[in-house]
N, C-alpha and C positions, 0 to 999 in steps of 0.2 A: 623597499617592499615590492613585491611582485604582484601580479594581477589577481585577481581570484581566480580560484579554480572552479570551472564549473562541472558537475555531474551528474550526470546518467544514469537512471534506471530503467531495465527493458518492462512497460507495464505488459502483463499477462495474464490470461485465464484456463482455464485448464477446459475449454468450451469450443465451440463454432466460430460464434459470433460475440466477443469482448463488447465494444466502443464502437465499431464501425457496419452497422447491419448494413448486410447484402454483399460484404465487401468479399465474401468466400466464395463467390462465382467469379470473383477474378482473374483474368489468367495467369497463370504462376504462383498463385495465392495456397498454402497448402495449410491453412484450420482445418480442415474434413482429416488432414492424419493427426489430429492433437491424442486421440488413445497411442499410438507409436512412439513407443521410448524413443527410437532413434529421430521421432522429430523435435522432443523436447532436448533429447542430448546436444542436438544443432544448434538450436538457440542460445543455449548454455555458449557452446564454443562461440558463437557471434558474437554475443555480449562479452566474454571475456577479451576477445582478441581488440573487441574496442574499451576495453577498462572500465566496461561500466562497472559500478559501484555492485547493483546486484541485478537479478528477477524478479520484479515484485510482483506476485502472483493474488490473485484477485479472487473472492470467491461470493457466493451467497445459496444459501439452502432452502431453497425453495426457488416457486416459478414466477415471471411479471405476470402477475394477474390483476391489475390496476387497470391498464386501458382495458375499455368497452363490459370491464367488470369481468372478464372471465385470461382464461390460458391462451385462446386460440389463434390470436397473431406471432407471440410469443413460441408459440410451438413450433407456426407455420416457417416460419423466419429463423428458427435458429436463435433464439435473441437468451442469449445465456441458460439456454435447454435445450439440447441435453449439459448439464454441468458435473464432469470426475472432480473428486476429490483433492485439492492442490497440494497436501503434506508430501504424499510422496514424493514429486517430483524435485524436491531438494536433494534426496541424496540420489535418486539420480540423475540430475544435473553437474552434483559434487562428485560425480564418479568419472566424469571427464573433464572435471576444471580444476585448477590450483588455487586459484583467488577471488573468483565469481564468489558474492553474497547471495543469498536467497528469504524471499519475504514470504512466506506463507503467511494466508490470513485464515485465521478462524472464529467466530462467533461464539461471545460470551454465551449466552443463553442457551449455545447447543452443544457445548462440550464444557461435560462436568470436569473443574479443576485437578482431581488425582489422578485420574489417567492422562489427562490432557500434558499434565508438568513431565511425565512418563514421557510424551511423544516427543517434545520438547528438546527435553535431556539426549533422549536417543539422536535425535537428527543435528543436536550440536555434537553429538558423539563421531556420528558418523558421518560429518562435513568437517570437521576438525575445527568446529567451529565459527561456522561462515552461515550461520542460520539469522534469520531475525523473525518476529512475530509482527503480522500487523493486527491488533486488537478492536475488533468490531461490535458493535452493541446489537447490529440485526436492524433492518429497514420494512422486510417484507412479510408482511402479515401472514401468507400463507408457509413459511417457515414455522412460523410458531405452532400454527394448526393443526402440522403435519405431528410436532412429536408432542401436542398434546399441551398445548402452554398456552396460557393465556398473554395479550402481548401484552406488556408493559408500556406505559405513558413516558415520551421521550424521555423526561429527565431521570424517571427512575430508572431506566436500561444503562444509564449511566453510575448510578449510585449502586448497584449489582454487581456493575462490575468494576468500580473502586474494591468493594470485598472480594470479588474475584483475584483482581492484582495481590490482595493481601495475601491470599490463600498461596499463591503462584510463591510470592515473594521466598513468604515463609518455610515451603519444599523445597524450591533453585540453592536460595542462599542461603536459609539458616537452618538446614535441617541436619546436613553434613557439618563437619566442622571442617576446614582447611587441611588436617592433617590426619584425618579419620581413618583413609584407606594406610596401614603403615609393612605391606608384602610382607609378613617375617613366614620365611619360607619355614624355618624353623621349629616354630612352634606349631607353623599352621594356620597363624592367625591373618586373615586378608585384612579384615578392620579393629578398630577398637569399637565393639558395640556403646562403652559410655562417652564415645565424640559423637554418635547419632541419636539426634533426638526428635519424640515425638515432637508434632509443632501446636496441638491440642486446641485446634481452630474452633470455637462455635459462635458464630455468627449468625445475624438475619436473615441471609440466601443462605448456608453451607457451614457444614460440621464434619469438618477435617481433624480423627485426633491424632493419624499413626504418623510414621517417616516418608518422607520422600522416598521410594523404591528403587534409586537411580545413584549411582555412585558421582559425584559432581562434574560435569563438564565443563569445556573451557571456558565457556564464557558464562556457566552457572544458567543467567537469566540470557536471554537470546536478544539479541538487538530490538528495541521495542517501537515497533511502527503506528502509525494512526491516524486517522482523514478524520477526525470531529473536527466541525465548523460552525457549528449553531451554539451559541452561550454558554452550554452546560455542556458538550460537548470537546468545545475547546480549554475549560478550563481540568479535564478531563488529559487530554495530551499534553496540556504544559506539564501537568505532574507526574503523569508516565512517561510518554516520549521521548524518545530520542531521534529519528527521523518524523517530519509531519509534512505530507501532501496535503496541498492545496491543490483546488482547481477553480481559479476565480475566472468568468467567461467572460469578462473584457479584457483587456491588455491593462485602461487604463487603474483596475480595480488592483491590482495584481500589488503592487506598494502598499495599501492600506488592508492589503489581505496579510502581505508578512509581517507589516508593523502589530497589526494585531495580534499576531502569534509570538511577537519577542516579545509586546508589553504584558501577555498572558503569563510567558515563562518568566519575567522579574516576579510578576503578582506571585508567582506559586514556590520564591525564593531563590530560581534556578538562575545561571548566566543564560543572558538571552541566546546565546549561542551555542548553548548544550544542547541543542538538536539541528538538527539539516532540514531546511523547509525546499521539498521539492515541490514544481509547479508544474501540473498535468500540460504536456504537449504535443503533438502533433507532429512534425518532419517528413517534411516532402520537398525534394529534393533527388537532382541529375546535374550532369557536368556543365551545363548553362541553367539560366533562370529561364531562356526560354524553354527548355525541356523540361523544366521540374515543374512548370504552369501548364505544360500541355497533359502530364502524368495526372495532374489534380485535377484537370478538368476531367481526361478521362476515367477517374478514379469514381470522380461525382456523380457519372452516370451511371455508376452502379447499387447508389445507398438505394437504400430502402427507408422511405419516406416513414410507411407504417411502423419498423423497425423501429427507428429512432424513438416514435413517440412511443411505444410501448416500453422503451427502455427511461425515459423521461416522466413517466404516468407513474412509475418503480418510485422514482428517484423523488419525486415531491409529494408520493401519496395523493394524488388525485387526476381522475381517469380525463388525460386532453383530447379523447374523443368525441368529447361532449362540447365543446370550444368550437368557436370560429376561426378563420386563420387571421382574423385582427384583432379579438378577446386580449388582452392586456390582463399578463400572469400576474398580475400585484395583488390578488385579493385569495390569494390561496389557503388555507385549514390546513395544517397537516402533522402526522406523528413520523414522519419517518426524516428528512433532511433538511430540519430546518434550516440549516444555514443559504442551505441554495436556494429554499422559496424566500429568505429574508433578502437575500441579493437580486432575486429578481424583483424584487419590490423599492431597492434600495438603489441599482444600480443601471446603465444604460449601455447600447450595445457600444461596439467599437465605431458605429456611425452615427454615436448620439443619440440613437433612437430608445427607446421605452419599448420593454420586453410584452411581446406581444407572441402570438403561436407561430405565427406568418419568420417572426424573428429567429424563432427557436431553431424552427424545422431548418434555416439558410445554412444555421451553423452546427448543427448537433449530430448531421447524419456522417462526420467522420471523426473519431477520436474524441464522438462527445462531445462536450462542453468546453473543451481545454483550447488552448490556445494552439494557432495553425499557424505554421512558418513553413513555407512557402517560398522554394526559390535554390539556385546555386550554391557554394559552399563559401563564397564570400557574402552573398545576402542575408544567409540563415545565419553565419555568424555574426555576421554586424546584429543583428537580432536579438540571438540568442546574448550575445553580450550586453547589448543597450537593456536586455529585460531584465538580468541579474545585478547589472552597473541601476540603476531604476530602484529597482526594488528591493533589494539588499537578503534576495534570493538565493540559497546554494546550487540550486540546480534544479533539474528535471523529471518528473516522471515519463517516460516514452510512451505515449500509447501508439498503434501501428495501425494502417491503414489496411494495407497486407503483411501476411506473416510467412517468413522471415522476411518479406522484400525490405516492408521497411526500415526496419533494423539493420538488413546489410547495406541499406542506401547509407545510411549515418555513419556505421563504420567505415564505410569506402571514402566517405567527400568530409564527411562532417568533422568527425575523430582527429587529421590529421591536419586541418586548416586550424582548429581549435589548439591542437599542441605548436603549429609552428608559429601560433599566435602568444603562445604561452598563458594558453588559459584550459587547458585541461595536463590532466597527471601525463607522464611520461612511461610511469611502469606504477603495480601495484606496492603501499604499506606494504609490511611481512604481519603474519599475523591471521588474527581470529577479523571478522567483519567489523566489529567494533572497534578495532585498534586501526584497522584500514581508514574508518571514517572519522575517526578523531587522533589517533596515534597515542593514548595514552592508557595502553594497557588493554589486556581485554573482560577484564569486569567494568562493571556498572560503577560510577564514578561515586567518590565519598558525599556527593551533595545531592544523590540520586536518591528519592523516598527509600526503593528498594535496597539500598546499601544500610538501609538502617534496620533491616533484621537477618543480617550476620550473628551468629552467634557469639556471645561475648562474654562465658563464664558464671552467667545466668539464665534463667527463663526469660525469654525475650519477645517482643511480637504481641504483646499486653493491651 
């Protein structure tokens, strides 16, 4: 048996300023062209030529207005505002790659499901099926405000969109029948009208009664992504999921972060190994470990302190402007991410220490909270393997420092120390994105919730 393989996705935002505030005054740094197709077509080629798996693209609607109670560091900084829209950017990414996947995320709460399964269909259409979805419940209060919604109490942003999946399920997979579209030029006939049917949804959130308005695509349902981590959250991704990001902020936490998400997928009936647990990281990295220490250090003098914590104040629902730099996060309130304020309560830094502000700020101003490797192309891999060998992790989410630099640093040192180690792919699956990442086909598998409203000769979906 060979090594494991590990994998890559490029993390992205369709923004400024992603993970790393301040870092787009850097030299060579080009976030200020993120509206220019031809910069997002680049990335695309970058990640393909290093095999990442896809583009996970990142989104949230509305602004950080957490720290100091209002917008205006957030605005000042760049700190995920201005934010475009991430759907597009799939198909044109897929307009210059063969085998790149792509992760758009959208927000239960802000896109109602029959157009949404529309959008869907369309960009597995027009990726030849190389789409995936990351499914998000919504963090930021002023999102909801803006279109008029009142925000829901964590758990239930999750129980919303349990019927949300339902609704999805029931357009993708059971609204067409498999053989519905049957060309007879002859008669004239593109489908059989009695293989489509309505799917006559009415539920708690939403009352769906018509068809799916989208002839089926290849992979039907789109590869299905998701970062819950708080209780109710996670046991939310064992049942959808098929890829699940983690970002646990110690190293040492990083095993009992994925253990929890395989004994989640048993709980909810699944093989624990029916989704890919990527672990948010960091890559920094030049042709010695002496040069890739000196890029970090230089990299570090350009966060932005304020940044950070306004992206942080987002992330646990409560404003750390009001904190000292030795206040100890562990007594936090919050509706938005519980799993990260239960971790900083629960867990200790990579120096042993107890999460305090003073802690936060050392590690947060680049790529976040994720883990930082640091170093050559033999150190990061020794690394990057002892953390997947460890933790029985598939791989990685990439967040970038600079963009594209970082990204082409890893292709350049990283990609090819890793293959001649024989722990990364050598060439792409054939296929839809899901068949790339599992190899068995490109629908949603017979043990997946969603495979159980295929239509099957009755009214189904009950």
């Amino acid at each position: 048996m060979g090594k494991k393989q590990i994998h890559f996705n490029a993390f992205e935002m369709n923004c400024i300023t992603h993970l790393s505030p301040g870092l787009w005054r850097y030299p060579g740094d080009e976030a200020l062209k993120y509206k220019d197709i031809e910069y997002w077509q680049n990335i695309a080629k970058i990640a393909e030529k290093g095999l990442f798996d896809a583009i996970f693209i990142a989104d949230v609607l509305g602004v950080y207005d957490v720290y100091n109670s209002d917008n205006q560091a957030a605005l000042r900084g760049a700190v995920q505002t201005p934010v475009n829209d991430p759907i597009q950017l799939a198909a044109i990414g897929a307009a210059v790659t063969q085998n790149l996947g792509f992760g758009i995320t959208a927000g239960v709460p802000f896109e109602q499901p029959f157009p949404f399964a529309r959008r869907l269909s369309t960009l597995d259409h027009l990726t030849k099926g190389r789409v995936g979805w990351n499914i998000v419940t919504g963090y930021l209060p002023s999102a909801n405000a803006n279109i008029g919604q009142k925000e829901l109490p964590h758990d239930e942003r999750y129980t919303q969109a349990d019927e949300y999946m339902e609704v999805l399920y029931k357009l993708l997979e059971g609204s067409w029948e498999d053989d519905a579209v049957i060309l007879d030029k002859k008669t004239g006939a593109f489908a059989d009208p009695n293989k489509i049917h309505p799917i006559n949804h009415k539920g708690q959130y939403y009352e769906v009664p018509g068809i799916h308005i989208c002839e089926p695509s290849i992979q039907r349902m789109p590869v299905l992504f998701q970062a819950g981590n708080s209780p109710r959250g996670l046991e939310f991704a064992a049942k959808h999921a098929e890829a699940i990001f983690i970002a646990p902020i110690a190293k040492a936490y990083t095993k009992d972060a994925v253990k929890q998400v395989r004994q989640a997928l048993i709980k909810a009936g699944r093989d624990p190994y029916s989704a890919k647990i990527y672990v948010l990281a960091t890559i920094i990295t030049d042709k010695t470990q002496k040069l890739a220490q000196a890029k970090y250090n230089d990299l570090l003098s350009y966060v932005s302190e304020e940044g950070s914590l306004v992206l942080n104040s987002g992330w646990l629902g409560e404003n750390l402007g009001k904190y000292a730099l030795d206040d100890l996060l562990s007594n936090i309130k919050s509706n938005a991410m519980l799993g990260k304020v239960e971790e900083y309560a629960n867990s200790k830094t990579d120096n042993g220490k107890q999460w305090s502000l003073r802690e936060l700020i050392k590690v947060a101003g680049i790529g976040a909270l994720g883990q930082k490797i640091v170093g050559g192309a033999k150190e990061v891999c020794d690394e990057l393997e002892k953390l997947v060998e460890h933790s029985d992790a598939d791989g990685f989410n990439l967040a970038y420092a600079t963009t594209p630099g970082t990204f082409e640093d890893v292709v350049e040192f990283i990609v090819p120390e890793l293959q001649k180690r024989g722990s990364y792919q050598l060439e792409y699956q054939s296929g839809s994105l899901r068949n790339k990442l599992f190899g068995k086909g490109d629908r949603l598998s017979q043990d997946h919730i969603g495979s159980k409203y295929r239509y099957n000769g009755e009214f189904w979906g009950k």
